[in-house]
SETORTOR-396274 format. One line per field, with one value per residue (C-alpha): x, y, z; residue number from 0. Coordinates in nm, 3 decimals. Each point is the difference from the previous one (the first is absolute). Layout:
BEGIN
x <- [X,...] $
y <- [Y,...] $
z <- [Z,...] $
num <- [NUM,...] $
# end
This chain:
BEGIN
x <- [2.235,0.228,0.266,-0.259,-0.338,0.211,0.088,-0.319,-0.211,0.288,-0.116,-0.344,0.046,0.194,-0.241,-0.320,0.194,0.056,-0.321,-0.154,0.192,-0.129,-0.384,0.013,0.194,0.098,-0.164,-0.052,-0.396,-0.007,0.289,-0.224,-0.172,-0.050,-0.210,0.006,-0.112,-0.353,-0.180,-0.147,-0.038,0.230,0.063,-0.184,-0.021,-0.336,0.001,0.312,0.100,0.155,-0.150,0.176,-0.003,0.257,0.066,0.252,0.261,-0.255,-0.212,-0.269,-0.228,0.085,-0.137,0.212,-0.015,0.255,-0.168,0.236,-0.166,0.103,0.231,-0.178,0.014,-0.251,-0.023,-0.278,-0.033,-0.325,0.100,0.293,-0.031,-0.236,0.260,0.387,0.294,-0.009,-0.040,-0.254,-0.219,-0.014,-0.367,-0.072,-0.171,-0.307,-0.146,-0.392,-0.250,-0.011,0.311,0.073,0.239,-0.025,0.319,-0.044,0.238,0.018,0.274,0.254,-0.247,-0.018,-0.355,-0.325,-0.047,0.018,0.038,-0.130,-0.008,-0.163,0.132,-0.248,0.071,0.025,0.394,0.089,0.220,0.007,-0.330,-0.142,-0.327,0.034,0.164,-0.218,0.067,-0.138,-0.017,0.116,-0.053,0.363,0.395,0.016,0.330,0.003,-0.240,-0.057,-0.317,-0.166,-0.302,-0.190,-0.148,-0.207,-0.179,0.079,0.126,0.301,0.205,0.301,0.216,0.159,0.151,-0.205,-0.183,0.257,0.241,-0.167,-0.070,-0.369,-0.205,-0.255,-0.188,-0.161,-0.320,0.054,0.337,0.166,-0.250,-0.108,0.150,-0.163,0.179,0.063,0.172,0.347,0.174,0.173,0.094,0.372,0.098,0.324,-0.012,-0.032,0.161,-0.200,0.010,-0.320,-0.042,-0.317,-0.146,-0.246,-0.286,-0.081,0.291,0.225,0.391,0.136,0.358,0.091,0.216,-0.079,0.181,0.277,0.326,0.117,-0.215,-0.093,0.158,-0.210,-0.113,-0.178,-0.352,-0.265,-0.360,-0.276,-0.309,-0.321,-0.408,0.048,0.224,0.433,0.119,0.327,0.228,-0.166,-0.346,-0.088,-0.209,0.215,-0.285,-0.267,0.109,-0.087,-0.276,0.068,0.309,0.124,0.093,0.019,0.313,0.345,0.337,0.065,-0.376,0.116,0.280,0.392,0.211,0.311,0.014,0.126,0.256,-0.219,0.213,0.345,0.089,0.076,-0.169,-0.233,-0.192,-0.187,-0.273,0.152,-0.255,-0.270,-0.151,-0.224,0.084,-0.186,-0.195,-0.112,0.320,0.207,0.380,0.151,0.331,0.108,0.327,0.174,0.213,0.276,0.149,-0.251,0.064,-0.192,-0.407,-0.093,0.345,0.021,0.326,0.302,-0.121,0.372,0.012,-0.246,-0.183,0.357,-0.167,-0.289,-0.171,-0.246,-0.205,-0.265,-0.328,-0.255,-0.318,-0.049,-0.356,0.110,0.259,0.300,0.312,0.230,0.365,0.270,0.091,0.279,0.182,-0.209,0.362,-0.057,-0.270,-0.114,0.077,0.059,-0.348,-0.189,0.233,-0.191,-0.112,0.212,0.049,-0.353,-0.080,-0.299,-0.193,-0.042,-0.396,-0.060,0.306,0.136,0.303,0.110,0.106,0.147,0.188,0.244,0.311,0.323,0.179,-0.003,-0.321,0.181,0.307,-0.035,0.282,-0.047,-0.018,0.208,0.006,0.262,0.080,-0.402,-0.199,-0.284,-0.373,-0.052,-0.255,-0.014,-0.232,-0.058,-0.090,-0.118,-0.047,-0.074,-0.288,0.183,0.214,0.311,0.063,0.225,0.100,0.042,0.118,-0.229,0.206,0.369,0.282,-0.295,0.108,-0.324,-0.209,-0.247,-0.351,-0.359,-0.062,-0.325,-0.064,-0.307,-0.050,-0.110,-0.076,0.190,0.287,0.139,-0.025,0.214,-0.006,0.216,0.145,0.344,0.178,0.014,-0.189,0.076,-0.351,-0.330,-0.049,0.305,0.063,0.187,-0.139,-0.072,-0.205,0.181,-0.183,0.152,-0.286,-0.028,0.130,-0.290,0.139] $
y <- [2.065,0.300,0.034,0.246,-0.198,-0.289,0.190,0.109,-0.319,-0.176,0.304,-0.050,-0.376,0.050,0.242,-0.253,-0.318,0.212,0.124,-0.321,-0.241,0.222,0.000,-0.105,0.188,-0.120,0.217,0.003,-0.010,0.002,0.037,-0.224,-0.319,-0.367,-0.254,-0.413,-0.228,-0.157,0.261,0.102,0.221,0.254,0.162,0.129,0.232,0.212,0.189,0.256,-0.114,-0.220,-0.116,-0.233,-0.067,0.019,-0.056,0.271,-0.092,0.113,-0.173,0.250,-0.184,0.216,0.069,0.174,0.082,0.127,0.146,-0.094,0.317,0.291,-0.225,0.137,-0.245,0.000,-0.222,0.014,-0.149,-0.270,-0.174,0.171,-0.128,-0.331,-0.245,-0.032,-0.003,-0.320,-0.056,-0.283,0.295,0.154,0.109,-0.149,0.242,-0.058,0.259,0.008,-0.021,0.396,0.031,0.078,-0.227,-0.261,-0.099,-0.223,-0.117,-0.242,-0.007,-0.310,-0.232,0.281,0.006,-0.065,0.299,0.042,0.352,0.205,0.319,0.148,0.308,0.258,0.108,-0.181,-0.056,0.219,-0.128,0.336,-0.039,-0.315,-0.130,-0.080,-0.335,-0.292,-0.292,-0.376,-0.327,-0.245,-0.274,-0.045,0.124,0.145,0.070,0.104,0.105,-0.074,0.136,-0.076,0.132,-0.235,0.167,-0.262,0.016,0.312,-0.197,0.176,-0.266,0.050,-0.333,0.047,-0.256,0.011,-0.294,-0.247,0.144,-0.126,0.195,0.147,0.228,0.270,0.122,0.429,-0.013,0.378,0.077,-0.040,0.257,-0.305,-0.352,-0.331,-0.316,-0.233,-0.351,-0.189,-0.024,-0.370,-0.133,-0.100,-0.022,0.265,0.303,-0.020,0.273,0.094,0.232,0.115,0.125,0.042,0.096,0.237,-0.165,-0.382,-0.109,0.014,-0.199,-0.113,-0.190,-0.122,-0.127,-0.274,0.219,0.229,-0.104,0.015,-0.270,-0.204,-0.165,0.164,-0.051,0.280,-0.099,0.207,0.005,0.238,0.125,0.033,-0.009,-0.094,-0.301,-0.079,-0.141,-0.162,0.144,-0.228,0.090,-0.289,0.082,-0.034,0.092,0.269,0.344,-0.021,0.272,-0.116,0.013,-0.331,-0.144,-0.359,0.112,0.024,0.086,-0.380,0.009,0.298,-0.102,-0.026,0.267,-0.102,-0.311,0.029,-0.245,-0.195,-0.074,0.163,0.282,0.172,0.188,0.152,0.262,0.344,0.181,0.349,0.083,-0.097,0.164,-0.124,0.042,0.096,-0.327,0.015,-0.248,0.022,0.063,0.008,0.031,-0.112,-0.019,-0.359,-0.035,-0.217,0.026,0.018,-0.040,-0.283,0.004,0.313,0.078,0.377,0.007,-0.166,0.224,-0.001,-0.341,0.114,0.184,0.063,-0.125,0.098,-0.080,0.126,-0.188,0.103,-0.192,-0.013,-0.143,-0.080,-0.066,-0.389,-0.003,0.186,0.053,0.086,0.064,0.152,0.339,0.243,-0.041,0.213,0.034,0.019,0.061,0.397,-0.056,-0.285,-0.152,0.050,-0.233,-0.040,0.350,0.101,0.319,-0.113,-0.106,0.228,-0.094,0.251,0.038,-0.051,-0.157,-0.359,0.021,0.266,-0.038,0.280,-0.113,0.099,-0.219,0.035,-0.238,0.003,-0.175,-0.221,-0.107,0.028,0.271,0.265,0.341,0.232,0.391,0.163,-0.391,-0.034,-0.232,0.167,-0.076,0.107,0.003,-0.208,-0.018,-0.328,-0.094,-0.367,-0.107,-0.337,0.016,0.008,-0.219,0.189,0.359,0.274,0.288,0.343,0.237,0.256,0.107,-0.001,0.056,0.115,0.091,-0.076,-0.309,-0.080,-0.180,-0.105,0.089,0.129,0.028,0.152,0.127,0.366,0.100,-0.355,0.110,-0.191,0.182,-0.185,0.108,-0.105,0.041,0.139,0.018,-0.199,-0.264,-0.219,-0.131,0.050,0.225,0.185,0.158,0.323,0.025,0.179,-0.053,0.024,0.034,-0.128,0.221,0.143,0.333,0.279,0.111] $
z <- [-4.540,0.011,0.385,0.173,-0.075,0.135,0.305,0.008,-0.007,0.224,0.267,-0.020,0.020,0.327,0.182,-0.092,0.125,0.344,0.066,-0.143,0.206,0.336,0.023,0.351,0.304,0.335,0.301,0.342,0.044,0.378,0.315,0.269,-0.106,-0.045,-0.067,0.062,-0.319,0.103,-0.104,-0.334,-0.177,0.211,-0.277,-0.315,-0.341,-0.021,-0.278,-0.024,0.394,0.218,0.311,0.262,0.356,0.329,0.335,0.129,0.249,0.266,-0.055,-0.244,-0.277,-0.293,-0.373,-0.240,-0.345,-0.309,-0.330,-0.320,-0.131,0.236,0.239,0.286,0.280,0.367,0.285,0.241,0.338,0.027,0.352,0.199,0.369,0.045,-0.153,0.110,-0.304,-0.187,-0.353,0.031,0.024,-0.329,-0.136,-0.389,-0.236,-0.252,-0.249,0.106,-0.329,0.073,-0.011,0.382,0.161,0.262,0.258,0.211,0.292,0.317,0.278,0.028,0.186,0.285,-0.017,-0.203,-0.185,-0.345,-0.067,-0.309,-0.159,-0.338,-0.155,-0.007,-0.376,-0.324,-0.093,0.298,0.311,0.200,0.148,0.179,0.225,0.325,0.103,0.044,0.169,-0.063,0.223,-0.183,0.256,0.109,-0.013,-0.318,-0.261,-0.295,-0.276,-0.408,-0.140,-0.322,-0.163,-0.228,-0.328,-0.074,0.383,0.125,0.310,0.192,0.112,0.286,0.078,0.337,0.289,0.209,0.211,0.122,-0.186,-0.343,-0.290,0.035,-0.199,0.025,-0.216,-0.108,-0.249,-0.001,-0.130,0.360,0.192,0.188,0.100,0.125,0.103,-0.320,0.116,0.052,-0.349,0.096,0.308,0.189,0.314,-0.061,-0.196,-0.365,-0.182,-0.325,-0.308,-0.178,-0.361,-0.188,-0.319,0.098,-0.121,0.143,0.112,0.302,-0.024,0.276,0.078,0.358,0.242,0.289,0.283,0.065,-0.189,0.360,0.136,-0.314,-0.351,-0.156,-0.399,-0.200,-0.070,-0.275,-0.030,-0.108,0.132,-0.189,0.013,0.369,-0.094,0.036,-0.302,-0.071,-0.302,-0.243,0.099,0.188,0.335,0.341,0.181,0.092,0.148,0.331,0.127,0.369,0.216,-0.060,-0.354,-0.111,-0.222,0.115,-0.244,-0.101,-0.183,-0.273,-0.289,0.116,-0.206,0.242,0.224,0.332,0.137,0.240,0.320,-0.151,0.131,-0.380,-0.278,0.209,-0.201,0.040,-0.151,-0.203,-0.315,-0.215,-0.328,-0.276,-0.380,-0.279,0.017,0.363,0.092,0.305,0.038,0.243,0.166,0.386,0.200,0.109,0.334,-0.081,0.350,0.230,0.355,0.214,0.018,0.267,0.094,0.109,0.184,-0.181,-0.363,-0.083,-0.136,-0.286,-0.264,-0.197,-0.319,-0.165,-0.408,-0.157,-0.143,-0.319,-0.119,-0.302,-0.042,-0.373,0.039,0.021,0.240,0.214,-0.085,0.264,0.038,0.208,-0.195,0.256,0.300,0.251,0.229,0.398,0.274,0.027,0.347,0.288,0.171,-0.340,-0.198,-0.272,-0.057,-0.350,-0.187,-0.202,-0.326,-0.211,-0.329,-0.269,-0.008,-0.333,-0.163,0.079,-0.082,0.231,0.363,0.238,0.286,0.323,0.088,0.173,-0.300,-0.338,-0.101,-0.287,0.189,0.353,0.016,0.366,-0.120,0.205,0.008,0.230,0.153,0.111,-0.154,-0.132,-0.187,-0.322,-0.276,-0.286,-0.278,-0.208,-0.325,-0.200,-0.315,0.036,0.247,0.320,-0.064,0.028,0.073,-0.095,0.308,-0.015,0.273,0.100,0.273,0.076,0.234,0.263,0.348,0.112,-0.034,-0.273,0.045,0.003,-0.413,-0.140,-0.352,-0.115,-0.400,-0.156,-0.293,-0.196,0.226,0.284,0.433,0.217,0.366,0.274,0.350,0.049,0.356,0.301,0.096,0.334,0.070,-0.099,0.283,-0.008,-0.326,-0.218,-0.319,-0.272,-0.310,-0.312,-0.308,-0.419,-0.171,-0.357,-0.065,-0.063,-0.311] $
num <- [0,1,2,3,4,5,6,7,8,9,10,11,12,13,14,15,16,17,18,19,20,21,22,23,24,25,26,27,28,29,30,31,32,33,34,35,36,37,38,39,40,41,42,43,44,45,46,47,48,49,50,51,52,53,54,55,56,57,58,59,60,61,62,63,64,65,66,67,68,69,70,71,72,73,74,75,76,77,78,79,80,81,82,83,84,85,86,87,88,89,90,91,92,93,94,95,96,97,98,99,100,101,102,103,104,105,106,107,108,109,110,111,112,113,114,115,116,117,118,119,120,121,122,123,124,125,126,127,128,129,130,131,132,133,134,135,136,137,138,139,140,141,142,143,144,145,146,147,148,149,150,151,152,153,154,155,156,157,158,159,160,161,162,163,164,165,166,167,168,169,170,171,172,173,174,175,176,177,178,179,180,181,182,183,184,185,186,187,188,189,190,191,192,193,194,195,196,197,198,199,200,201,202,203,204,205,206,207,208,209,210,211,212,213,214,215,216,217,218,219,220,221,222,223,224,225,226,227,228,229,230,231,232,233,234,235,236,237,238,239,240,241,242,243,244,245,246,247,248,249,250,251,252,253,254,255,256,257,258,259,260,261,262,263,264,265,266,267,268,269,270,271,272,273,274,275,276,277,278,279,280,281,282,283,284,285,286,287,288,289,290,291,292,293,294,295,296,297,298,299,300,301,302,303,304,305,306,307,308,309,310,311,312,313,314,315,316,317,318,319,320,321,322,323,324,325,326,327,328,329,330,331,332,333,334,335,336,337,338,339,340,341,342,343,344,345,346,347,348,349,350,351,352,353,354,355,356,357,358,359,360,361,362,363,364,365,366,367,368,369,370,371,372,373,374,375,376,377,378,379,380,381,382,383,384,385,386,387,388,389,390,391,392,393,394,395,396,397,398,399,400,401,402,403,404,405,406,407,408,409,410,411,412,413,414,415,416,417,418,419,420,421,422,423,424,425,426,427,428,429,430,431,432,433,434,435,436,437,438] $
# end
């Protein structure tokens, strides 16, 4: 090979490494949003489009999408004035059989109402039906709906009476909503996480309480032909169809076991997905530090020290283990709220996640002498075992949290909040977007 071919080829070489080493870009998506984690799916890919959910800083339920194709970007308005600012609030999206989408939302037990909205076009956000509002038979926060393929059943898990995890239940793609039953039953608050597979199934891990009030464990089951089964299949018990429920947390199968009357370990709900074999994983956040059972005034003395912890059912049995330092509390009161953990939705072995340290050693990331949240992106090869950590962001001079990852086209869409945040109700943020290019 002759000086200029060399030249040549050693050119060409360059110019594909660069363009094939950046298929995604970094963007900002939206300057006013947020969203808490108990509610799925707040995000989704339809076709060539991007569809998530938001609570503005006022307060506003909002739905915005970003198409890879043009990069065009809207946000419309589905609930402006009804419902102060707090992120508890955020609506969840589904994709109706006719491809018209569903959103439903509920207040931060102020009422209830669970509210809902369906978009008056196929794959179209700009235009909506009127707002609709449900009695679900109590206080209601949060929503997860899940639509059934194998019933047609629409299914949306919300807290609701007592404070339990309740369901109700649309035969009609979500046009129309009747009172289901109480998932499980506890005297606190359970926190859970829902994932399904679309067809028979509905996933489910848990919590006994608030991490404030409880030492709490992580607990999974699974929900099918009107019956809660442990991982291995065995039956816990029938879903109830009433407002009580013979089940509480301690019936399902322990992932993480709580400390009993210490005062340590106390875990907390963050993600669950299913792999290509219809098996959970799962990842969840451990307070190392926490401060003393329903404390609300001395929150100084904890919430320093936060893990996160990952989990996978083999179809036999869990396997669990610590994987990152998580760093410290998003802010004092909510000690155990973290940056968050996320699950890639279709891959394992990939974790996204926020954290004022370095995940592997523990070492506080500073920019301009303030410690700061950034994003990190994980990898295994042996199952979870043990991870390898990538920065997705650096030297930020704004915090980093609450990860989504979604997938298009074989390529990964990881969404995220950017800004400040110094309580769920009192928030500047800004969705950032890690999309592929267009070209």
């Amino acid at each position: 090979m002759n000086k200029t071919l060399r030249i040549l080829v050693s050119c060409l070489l360059v110019l594909f490494l660069a363009t094939s080493c950046q298929i995604h870009k970094i963007i900002e998506l939206h300057a006013d949003s947020s969203w808490c984690w108990f509610q799925d799916d707040r995000a989704l890919v339809d076709g060539d489009q991007l569809v998530y959910s938001g609570v503005t800083s006022k307060g506003a339920n909002i739905v915005s999408s970003y198409n890879f194709i043009t990069e065009d970007t809207l946000t419309v308005t589905l609930n402006h004035d009804s419902l102060p600012p707090d992120d508890h609030n955020v609506g969840v999206l589904m994709v109706r059989p006719d491809g018209r989408y569903l959103s439903v939302y509920a207040g931060h037990g102020i009422d209830q109402w669970m509210r809902y909205r369906i978009s008056s076009y196929p794959g179209n956000i700009r235009h909506w039906e009127p707002e609709e509002l449900i009695d679900v038979g109590g206080r209601v926060t949060y929503s997860n709906v899940y639509r059934l393929g194998r019933t047609g059943a629409t299914y949306n898990f919300h807290r609701g009476i007592n404070r339990n995890p309740n369901y109700m239940v649309s035969t009609d793609d979500g046009i129309s909503w009747k009172y289901g039953g109480r998932l499980f039953e506890f005297e606190g608050r359970p926190y859970v996480r829902y994932a399904s597979d679309d067809k028979s199934r509905i996933h489910f891990i848990t919590t006994e309480e608030h991490p404030r009030h409880y030492n709490n464990g992580i607990y999974h089951a699974y929900i099918e032909d009107g019956q809660v089964f442990r991982s291995d299949g065995t039956i816990a018990g029938a879903l109830s169809e009433t407002s009580s429920s013979s089940l509480q947390p301690q019936d399902f199968t322990v992932v993480f076991a709580g400390s009993g009357q210490e005062r340590a370990d106390v875990a907390w709900t963050s993600d669950i997905q299913l792999d290509q074999n219809g098996h959970p994983y799962i990842v969840f956040s451990v307070t190392k530090d926490p401060i003393a059972l329903g404390e609300t005034k001395n929150t100084q003395e904890g919430g320093f020290d936060h893990r996160y912890h990952y989990a996978r059912w083999d179809g036999q049995r869990w396997h669990e283990s610590e994987i990152a330092f998580a760093g410290s509390r998003l802010y004092p009161g909510e000690n155990e709220y973290t940056g968050l953990i996320t699950l890639h939705p279709t891959r394992p072995d990939v974790v996204y996640l926020s954290s004022d340290v370095h995940p592997k050693t523990g070492k506080v990331l500073m920019t301009q002498g303030q410690r700061r949240r950034e994003i990190f992106r994980g990898t295994s090869k042996d199952g979870g075992a043990s991870w390898r950590w990538k920065p997705i962001t650096r030297r930020s001079t704004a915090d980093n949290i609450r990860p989504i990852v979604l997938e298009y086209a074989g390529k990964e869409v990881f969404i995220w909040l950017r800004g400040r945040y110094t309580s769920y109700k009192d928030y500047d943020l800004n969705v950032i977007g890690r999309v592929p290019r267009s070209n």
